[in-house]
N, C-alpha and C positions, 0 to 999 in steps of 0.2 A: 220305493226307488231302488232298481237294482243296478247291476254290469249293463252299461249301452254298448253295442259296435255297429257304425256303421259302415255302408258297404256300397259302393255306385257296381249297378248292373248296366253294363254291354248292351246300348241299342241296337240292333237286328237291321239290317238294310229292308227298308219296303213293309216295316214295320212301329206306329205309329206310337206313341206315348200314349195317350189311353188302353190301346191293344197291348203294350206291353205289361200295362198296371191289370189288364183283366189275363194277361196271359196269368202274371204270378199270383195274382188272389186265386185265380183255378188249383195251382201246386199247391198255395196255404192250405187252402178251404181242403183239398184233398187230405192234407194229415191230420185234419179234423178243428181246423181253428174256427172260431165264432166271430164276425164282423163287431167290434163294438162302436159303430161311431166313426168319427174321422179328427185327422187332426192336424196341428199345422206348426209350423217353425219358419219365423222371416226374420232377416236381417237387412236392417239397414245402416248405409257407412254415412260417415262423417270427419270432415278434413276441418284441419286446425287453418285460419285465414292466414296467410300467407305473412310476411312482414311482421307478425305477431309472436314469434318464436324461432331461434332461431333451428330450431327442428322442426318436421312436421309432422305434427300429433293426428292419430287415426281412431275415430271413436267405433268402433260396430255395436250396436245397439238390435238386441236381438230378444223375440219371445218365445215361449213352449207353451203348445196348448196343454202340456200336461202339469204346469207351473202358470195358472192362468194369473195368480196376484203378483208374480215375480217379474221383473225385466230384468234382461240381463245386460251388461255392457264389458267390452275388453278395447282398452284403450294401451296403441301399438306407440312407443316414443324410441323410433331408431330399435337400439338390443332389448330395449327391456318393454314385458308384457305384464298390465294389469287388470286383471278382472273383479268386478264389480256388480253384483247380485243388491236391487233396490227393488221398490213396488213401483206402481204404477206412476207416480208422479218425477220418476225420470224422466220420462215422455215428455212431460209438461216443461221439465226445464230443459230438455233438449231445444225446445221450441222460440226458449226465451234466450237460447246460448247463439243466436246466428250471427251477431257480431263475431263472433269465436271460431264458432265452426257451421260451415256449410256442406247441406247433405248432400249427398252426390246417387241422385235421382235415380236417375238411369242405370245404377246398379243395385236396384234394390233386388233382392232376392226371396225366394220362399223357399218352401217345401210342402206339401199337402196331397192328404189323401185318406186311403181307408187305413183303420188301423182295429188289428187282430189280435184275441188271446189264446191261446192253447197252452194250457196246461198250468206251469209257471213262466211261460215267456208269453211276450207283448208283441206284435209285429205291424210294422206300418212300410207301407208301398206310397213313398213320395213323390209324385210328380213336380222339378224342378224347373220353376219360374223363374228368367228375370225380365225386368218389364216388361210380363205378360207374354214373353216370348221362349218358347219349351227348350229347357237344355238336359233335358236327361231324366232320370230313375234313380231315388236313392232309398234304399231299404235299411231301415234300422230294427236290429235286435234286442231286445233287452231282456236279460235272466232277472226274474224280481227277487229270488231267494237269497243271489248273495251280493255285498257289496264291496269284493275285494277279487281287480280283474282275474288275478293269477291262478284263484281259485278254480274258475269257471273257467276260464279263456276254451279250453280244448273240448268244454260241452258245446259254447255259444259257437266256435268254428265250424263242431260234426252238423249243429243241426243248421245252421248257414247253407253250408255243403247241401245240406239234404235239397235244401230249397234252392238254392242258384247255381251251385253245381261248380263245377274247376276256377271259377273266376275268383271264389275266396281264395287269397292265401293261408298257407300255414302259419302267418307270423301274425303276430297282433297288426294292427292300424299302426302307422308311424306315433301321433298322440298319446294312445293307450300304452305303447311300449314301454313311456316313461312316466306310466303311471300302473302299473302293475301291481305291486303291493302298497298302494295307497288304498284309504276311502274312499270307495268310487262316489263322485256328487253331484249334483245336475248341471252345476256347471261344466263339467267334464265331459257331461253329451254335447255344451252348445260348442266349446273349442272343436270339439272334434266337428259338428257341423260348419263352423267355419273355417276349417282346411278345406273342407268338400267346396264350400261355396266359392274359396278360395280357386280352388282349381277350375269350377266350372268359369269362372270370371276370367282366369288367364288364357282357357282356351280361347276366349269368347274376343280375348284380346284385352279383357277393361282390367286393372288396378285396383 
């Protein structure tokens, strides 16, 4: 497990989300990356029932196919955010918690796709779902050799650039900013995928 950043790539007008995912594996594949597989990252939300608190509590409950025995959870109460790294049988009590909290369907989201190695970085070209309906392109990077962003950050940007070209910026991901000289940990790729999913949602309209 190294530095993750992710990155949403610019849909093209009259250009389809599978042709965009075979546009950028063309660019990978050209710097010499190997397909290894595919992989996937869903989240699904959950609201605290109403009259039961007088705040309302937000569960996201999310997995990595690269953490297949982990689930992960970040539970939003007003200012303050807790996240929550369990196995599998979160799932199970999520199931038994619907007195509590109910999921909220219709925004479930993913991410999936191919996913690429070359050299010491990891690359995956995600097609963004929510129910079942295409909202975009999200490309994640990850350096596996180190786990402290600060170190890395201006490698994983050049070669970002190399691949997507002016749409990276120079500055880290707003997430990663304030976590620079930390342990990079795998929960730190799923917050950062749920700011992405977060935005695809607000454009979409949903909460």
């Amino acid at each position: 497990m190294g530095v993750t950043v992710l990155q949403q790539f610019p849909m093209v007008e009259n250009r389809t989300g599978p042709q965009t995912i075979e546009f950028l594996t063309k660019r990978v594949v050209a710097l010499g990356a190997v397909q290894t597989g595919q992989f996937l990252v869903d989240c699904e939300t959950y609201m605290s029932v109403p009259n039961l608190a007088s705040t309302t509590k937000t569960v996201h409950v999310l997995h990595n196919s690269e953490q297949p025995a982990s689930v992960f959870s970040i539970l939003e109460t007003g200012t303050k955010t807790i996240p929550l790294v369990a196995d599998g049988l979160f799932d199970l009590l999520m199931l038994k918690m619907t007195s509590i909290y109910t999921s909220k369907k219709q925004t479930k989201i993913e991410s999936k796709g191919p996913r690429f190695e070359i050299g010491d970085f990891c690359v995956k070209l995600g097609s963004v779902t929510m129910s079942q309906n295409f909202k975009g392109v999200l490309v994640e990077v990850e350096y596996r050799p180190c786990v402290v962003a600060a170190s890395c950050w201006e490698l994983i940007r050049e070669f970002l650039q190399g691949i997507l070209g002016s749409v990276v910026q120079n500055t880290p991901p707003p997430y990663l900013q304030n976590r620079m000289n930390e342990l990079y940990q795998p929960i730190d790729t799923i917050h950062q995928y749920l700011e992405q999913f977060g935005a695809y949602r607000k454009a979409t309209g949903v909460r």
